[in-house]
KERO-636391 format. One record per residue: y, x, z of N, C-alpha, C in turn. Coordinates in steps of 0.1 Angstrom, whole numbers. Example, Ala and Ser with C-alpha at 12.3 -4.5 7.8 and 13.67 -1.06 7.14 Angstrom:
ATOM     nv     nu     nw    cav    cau    caw     cv     cu     cw
ATOM    -57    132     78    -45    123     78    -33    132     78
ATOM    -22    128     71    -11    137     71      0    129     79
END
This chain:
ATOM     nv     nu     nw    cav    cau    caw     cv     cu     cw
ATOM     98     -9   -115     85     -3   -114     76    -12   -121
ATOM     72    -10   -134     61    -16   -141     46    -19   -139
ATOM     45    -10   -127     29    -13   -126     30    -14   -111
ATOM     38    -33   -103     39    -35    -95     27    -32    -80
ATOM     31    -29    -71     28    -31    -60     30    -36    -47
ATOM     47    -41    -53     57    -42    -44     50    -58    -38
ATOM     51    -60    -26     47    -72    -18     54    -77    -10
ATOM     63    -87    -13     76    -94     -5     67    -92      6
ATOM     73    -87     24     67    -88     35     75    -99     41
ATOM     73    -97     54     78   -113     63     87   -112     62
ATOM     96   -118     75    105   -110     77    118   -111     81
ATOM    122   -121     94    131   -110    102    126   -104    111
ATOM    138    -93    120    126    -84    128    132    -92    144
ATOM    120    -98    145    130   -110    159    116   -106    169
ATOM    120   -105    178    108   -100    190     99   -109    189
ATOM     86   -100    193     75   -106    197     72   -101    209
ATOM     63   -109    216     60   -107    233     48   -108    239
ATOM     38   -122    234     24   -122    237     16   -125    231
ATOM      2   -118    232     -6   -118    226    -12   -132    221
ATOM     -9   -142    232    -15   -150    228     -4   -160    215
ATOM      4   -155    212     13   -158    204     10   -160    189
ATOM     -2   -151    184     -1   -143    178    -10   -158    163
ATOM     -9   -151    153    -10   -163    143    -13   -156    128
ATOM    -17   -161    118    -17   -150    107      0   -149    100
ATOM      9   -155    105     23   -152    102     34   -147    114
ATOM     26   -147    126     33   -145    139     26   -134    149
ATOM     30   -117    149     42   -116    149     41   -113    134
ATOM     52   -114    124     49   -104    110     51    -91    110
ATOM     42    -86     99     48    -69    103     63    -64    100
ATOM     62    -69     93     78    -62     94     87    -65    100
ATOM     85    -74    114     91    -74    126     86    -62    131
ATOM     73    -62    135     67    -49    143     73    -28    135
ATOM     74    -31    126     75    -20    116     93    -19    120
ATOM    102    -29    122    113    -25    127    119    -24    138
ATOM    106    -31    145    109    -22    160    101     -8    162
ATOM     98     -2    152     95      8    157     76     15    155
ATOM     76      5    149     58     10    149     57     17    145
ATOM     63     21    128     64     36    124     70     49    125
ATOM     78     46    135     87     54    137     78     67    146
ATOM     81     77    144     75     89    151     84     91    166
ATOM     94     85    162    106     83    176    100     78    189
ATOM     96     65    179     91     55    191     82     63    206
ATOM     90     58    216     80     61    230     68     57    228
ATOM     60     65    235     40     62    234     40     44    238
ATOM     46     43    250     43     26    255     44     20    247
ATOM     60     23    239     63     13    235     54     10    217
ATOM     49     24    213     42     22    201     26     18    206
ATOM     25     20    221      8     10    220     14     -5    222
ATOM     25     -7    228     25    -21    227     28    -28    211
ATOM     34    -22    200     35    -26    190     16    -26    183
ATOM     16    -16    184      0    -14    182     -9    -25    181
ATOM    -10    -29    195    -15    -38    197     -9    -52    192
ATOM      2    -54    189      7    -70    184      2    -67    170
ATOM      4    -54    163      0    -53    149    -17    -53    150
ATOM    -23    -54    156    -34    -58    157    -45    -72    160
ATOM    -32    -76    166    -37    -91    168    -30   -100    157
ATOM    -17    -96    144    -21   -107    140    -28    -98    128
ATOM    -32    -88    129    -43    -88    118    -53    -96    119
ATOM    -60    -96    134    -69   -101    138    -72   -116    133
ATOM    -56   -122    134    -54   -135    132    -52   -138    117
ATOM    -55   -131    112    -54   -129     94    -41   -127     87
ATOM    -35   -120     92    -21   -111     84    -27    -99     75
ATOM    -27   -106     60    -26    -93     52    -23    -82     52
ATOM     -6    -84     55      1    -72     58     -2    -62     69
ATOM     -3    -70     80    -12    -63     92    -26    -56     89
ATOM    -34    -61     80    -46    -61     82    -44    -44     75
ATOM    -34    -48     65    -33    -31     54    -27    -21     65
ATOM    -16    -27     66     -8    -17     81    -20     -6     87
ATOM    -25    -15     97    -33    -12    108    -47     -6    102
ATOM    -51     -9     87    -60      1     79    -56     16     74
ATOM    -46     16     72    -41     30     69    -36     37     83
ATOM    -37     30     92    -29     39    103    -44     46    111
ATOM    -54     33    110    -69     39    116    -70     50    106
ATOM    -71     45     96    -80     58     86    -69     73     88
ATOM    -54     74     88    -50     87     89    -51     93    104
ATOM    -52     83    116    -50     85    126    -39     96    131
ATOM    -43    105    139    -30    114    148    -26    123    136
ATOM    -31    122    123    -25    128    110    -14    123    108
ATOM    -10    109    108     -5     96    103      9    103    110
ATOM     21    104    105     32    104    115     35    101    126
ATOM     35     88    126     33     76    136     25     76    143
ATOM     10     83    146      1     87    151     -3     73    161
ATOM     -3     64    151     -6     46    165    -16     48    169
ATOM    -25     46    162    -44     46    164    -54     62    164
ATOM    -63     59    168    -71     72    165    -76     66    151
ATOM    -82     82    146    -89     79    137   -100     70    139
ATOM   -106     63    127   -115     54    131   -119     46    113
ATOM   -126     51    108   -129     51     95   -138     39     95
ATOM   -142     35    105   -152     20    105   -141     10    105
ATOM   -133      8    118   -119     -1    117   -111     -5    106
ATOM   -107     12     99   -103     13     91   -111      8     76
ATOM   -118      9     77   -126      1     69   -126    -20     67
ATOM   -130    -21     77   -128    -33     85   -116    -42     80
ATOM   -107    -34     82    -98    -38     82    -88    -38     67
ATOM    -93    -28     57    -86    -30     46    -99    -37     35
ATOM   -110    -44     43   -115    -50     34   -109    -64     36
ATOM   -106    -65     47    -99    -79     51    -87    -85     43
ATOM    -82    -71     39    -68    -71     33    -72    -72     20
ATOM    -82    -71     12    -86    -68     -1    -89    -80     -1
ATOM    -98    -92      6   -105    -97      7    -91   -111      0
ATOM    -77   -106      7    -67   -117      1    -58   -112     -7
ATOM    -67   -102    -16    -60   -100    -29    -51    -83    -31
ATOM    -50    -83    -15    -39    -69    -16    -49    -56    -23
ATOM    -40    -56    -35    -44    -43    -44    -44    -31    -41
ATOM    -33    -29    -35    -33    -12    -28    -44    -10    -17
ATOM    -50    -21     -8    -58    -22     -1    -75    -17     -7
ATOM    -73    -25    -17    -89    -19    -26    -86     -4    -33
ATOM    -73      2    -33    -71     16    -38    -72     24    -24
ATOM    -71     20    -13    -72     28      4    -85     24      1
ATOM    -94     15      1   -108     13      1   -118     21     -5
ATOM   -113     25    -20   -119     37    -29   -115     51    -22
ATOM   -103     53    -17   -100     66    -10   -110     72      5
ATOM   -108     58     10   -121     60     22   -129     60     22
ATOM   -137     53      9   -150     54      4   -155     67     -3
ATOM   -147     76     -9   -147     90    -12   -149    100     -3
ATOM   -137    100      7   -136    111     22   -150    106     25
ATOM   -155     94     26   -166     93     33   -182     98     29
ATOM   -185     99     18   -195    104      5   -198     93      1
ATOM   -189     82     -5   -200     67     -6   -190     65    -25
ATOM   -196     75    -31   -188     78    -45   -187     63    -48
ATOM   -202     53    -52   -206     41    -56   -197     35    -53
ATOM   -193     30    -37   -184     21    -33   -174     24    -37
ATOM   -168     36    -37   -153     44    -43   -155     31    -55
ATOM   -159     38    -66   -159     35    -80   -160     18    -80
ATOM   -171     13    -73   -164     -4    -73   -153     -7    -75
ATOM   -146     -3    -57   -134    -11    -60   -120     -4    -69
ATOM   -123     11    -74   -114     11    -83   -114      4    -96
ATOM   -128      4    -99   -128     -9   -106   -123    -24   -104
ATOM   -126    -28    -91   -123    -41    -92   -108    -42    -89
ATOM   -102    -30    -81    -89    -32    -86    -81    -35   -102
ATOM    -86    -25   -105    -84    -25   -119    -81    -36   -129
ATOM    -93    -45   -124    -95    -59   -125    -86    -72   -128
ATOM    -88    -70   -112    -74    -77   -103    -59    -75   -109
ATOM    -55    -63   -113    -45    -59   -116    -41    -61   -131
ATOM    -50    -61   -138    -45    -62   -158    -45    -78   -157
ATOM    -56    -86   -148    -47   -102   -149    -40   -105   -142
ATOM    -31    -96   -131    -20   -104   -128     -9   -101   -139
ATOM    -10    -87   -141      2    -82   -154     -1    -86   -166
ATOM    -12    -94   -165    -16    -97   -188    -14    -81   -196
ATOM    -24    -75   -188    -22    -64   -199    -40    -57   -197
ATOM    -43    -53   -210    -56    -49   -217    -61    -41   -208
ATOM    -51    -29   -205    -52    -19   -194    -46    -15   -187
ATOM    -53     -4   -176    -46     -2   -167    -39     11   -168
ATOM    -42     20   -178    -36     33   -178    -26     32   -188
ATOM    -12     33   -176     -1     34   -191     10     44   -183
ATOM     20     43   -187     31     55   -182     39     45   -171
ATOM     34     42   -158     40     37   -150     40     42   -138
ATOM     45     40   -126     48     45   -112     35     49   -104
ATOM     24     39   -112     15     48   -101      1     49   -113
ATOM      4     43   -124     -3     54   -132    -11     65   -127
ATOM     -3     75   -129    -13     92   -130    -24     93   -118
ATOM    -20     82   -108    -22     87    -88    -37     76    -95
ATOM    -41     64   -101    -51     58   -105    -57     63   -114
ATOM    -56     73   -126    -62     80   -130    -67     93   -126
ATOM    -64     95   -117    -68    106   -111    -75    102    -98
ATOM    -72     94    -93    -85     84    -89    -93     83    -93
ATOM    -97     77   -102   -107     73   -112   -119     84   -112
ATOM   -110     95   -121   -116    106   -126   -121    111   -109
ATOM   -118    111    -98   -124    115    -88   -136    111    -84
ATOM   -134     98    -87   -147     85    -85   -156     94    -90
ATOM   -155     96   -105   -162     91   -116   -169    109   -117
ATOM   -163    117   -114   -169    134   -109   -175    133    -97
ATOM   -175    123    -87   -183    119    -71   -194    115    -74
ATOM   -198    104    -86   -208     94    -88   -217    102    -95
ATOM   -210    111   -106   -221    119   -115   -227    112   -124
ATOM   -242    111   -126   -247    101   -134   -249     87   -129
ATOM   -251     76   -138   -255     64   -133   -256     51   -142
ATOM   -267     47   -135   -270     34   -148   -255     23   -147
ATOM   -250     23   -160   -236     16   -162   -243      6   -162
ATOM   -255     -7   -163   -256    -21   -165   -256    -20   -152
ATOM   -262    -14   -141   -266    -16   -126   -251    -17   -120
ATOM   -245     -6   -124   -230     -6   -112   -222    -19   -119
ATOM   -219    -22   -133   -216    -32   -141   -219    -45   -132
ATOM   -231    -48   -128   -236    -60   -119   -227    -60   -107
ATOM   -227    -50    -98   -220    -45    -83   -208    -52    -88
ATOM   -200    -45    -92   -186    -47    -97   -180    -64   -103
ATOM   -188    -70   -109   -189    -83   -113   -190    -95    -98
ATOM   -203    -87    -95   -202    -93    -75   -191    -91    -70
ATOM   -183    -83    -68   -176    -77    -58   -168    -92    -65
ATOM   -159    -89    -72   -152    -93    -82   -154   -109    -79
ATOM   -165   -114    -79   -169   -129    -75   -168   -130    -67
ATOM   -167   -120    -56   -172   -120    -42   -154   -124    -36
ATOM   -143   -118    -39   -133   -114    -39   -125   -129    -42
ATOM   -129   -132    -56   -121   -142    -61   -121   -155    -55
ATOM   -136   -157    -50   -138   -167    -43   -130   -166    -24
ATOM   -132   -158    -25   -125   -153     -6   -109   -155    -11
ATOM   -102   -153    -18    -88   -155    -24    -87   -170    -26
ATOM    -97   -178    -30    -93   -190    -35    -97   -203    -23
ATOM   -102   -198    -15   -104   -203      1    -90   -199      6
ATOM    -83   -194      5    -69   -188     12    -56   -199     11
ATOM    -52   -208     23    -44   -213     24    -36   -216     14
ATOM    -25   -223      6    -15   -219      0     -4   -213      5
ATOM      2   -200      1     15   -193      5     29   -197     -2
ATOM     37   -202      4     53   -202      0     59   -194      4
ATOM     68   -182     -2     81   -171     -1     92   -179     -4
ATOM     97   -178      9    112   -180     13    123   -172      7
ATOM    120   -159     10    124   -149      6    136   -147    -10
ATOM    150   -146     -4    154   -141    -15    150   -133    -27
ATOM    150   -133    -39    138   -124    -52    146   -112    -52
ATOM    136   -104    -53    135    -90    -54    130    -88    -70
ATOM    139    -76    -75    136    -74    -86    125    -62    -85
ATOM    118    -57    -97    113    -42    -95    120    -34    -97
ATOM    118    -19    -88    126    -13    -81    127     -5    -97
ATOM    137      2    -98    139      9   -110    142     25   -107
ATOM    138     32   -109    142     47   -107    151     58   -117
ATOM    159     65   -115    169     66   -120    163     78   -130
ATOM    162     79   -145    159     88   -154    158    100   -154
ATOM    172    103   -146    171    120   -143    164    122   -130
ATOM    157    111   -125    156    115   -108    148    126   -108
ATOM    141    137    -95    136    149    -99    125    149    -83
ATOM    117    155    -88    107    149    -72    111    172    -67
ATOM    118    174    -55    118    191    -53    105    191    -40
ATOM    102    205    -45     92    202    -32     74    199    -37
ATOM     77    192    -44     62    191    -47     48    201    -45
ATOM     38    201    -40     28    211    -38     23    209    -54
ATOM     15    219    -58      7    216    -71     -5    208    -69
ATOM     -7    204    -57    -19    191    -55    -11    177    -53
ATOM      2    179    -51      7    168    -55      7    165    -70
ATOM      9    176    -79     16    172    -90     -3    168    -98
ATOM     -9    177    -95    -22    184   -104    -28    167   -100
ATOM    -30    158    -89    -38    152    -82    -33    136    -83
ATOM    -20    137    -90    -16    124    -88     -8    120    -79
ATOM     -1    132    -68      1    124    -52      7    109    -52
ATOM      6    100    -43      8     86    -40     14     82    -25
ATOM     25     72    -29     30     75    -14     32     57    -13
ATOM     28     53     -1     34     37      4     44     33     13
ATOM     54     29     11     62     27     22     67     12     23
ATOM     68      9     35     77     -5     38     92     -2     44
ATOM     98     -6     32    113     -3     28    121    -18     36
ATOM    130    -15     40    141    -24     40    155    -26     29
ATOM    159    -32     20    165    -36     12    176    -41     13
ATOM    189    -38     13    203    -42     18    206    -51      5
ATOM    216    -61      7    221    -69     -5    224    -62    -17
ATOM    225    -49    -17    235    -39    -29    225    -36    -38
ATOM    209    -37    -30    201    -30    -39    194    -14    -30
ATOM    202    -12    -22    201      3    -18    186      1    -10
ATOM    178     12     -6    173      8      8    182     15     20
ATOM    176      3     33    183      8     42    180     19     55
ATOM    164     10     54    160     25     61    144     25     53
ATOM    135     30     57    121     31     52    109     37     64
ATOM    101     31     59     86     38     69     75     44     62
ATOM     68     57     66     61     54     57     43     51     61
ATOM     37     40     50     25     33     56     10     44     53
ATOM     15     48     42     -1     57     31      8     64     24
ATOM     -6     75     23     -3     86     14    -15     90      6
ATOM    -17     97     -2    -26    102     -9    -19    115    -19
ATOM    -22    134    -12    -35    136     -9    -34    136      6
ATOM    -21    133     15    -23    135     30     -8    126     29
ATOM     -5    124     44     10    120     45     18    130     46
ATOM     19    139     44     28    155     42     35    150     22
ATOM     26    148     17     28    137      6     33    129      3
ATOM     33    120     14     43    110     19     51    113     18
ATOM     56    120     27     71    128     36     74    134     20
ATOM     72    140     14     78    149      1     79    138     -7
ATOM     70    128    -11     77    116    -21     91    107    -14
ATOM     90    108     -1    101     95      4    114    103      1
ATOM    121    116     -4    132    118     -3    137    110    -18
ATOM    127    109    -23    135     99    -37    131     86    -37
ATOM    130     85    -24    130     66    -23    142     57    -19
ATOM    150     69    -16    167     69    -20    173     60    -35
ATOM    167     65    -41    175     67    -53    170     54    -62
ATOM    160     48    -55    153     32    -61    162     20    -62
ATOM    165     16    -73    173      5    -68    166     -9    -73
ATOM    174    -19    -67    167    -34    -66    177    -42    -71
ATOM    177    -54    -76    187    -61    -81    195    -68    -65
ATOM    210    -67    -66    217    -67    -59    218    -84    -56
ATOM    223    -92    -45    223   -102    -38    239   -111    -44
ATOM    240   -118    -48    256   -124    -52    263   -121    -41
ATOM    275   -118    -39    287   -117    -33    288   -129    -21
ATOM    284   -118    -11    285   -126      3    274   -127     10
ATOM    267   -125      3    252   -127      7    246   -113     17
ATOM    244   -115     27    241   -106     37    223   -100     39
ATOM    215   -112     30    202   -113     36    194    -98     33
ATOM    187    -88     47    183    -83     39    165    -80     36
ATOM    161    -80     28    149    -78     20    138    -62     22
ATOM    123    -73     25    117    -61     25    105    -63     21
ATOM     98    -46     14     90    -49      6     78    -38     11
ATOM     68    -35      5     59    -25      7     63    -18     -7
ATOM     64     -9     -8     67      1    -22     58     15    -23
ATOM     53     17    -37     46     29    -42     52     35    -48
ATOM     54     46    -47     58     59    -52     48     67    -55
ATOM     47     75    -68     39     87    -73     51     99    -77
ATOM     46    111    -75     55    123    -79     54    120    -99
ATOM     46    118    -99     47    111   -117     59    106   -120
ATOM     57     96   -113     69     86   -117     82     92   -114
ATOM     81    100   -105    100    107    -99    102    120   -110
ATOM     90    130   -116     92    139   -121     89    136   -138
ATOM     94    134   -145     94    128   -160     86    137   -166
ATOM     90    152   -165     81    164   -172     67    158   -170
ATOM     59    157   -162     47    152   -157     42    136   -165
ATOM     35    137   -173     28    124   -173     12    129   -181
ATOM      5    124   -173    -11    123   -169    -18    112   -181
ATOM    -21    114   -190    -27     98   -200    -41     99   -201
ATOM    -44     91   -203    -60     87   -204    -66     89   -223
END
């Protein structure tokens, strides 16, 4: 996947128990995510008590948490998993926290809730400052090219950019430059991080793959799906959850049957460890007929 999103998560899934336990690395989510937090399975107790652990170490400054627990407020009893109520202020809250340490997909939920909500201006910031963020981590000029989540950011854009209407470009130009300062500096206050973690390649999707199912607002709109995958040594995934969607999680649910077919660079012979990531999927990327250019 060329126009990465993927985010080594913690990660083994080893019980957590009390609150007061709780730390910006403890519990990790993808402990909480494999016992069950996304699962629609999960009993009510047992997903308010995950709920709540995925909320305290947001609280405690977990990235991963903080995005988790932003996408699950903002879709609420939509959400499969149906953890939280809706709650578009929380949800707010909480994936600026996540933006705040760099997570990119977090400032793409941030433009999405800033849209549903009427606040076009803010939308258009942070697709911008994503934007940003994203051509220097990849060293590249731009952001629109033929990659996995491509068409779902261009068609973002152009949402923004039909919401805002007219507008003085030096004035929003200023906003965006803040944000951006505002951002970089909150990033560079941020502890140093070491990954343990065996390397993960980007995931690669197989040429002929074929997205069936698609609605025409998937295809016409970009749809966009997030999931935190589990990664067996072979490369395969082993199981998956899914975190966000865009234009609903019914979107979700129709992109995850070809999250099958993703593969990852495989582990040397012997090696059991297994790997997990946050991954994006667009119906773009699974349906080849389809590509969206700027």
């Amino acid at each position: 996947m060329t126009r990465q999103l993927i985010l080594l998560a913690c990660l083994a899934f080893a019980p957590w128990a009390h609150a007061s336990d709780c730390t910006a690395t403890s519990p990790p989510a993808g402990a909480l995510v494999g016992q069950g937090l996304l699962d629609p399975a999960t009993p009510d107790a047992e997903r308010q008590r995950l709920g709540d652990a995925l909320m305290c170490s947001a609280l405690a400054g977990n990235a991963s948490s903080q995005e988790i627990a932003g996408s699950l407020y903002r879709w609420g009893p939509r959400h499969p998993a149906h953890v939280f109520p809706e709650d578009h202020a929380r949800a707010r809250d909480l994936l600026t926290a996540a933006a705040s340490q760099g997570r990119l997909s977090a400032m793409l939920k941030l433009a999405e809730l800033e849209l549903a909500d009427g606040h076009p201006r803010e939308a258009m910031i942070w697709v911008q400052v994503e934007g940003q963020f994203y051509r220097r981590r990849e060293g590249k000029a731009d952001v629109v090219e033929d990659t996995t989540v491509a068409s779902y950011y261009v068609m973002l854009l152009k949402r923004a950019t039909d919401a805002l209407g007219r507008w003085d470009v030096a004035a929003l130009d200023r906003e965006i430059d803040a944000r951006i300062a505002m951002v970089e500096a909150q990033i560079a206050a941020l502890p140093p991080h070491h990954d343990r973690s065996p390397p993960l390649s980007r995931g690669k999707v197989p040429p002929q793959q074929r997205m069936h199912g698609a609605s025409p607002t998937d295809i016409q709109e970009g749809a966009y799906a997030q999931f935190f995958a589990e990664i067996g040594p072979d490369g395969r995934v082993a199981r998956s959850w899914l975190i966000d969607a865009y234009p609903n999680p019914g979107s979700g649910l129709r992109v995850s049957r070809a999250l099958q077919e993703v593969r990852w660079n495989a582990l040397p012979a012997g090696d059991t460890t297994m790997r997990y990531a946050i991954v994006p999927l667009t119906v773009a990327s699974l349906q080849r007929s389809i590509h969206l250019k700027s």
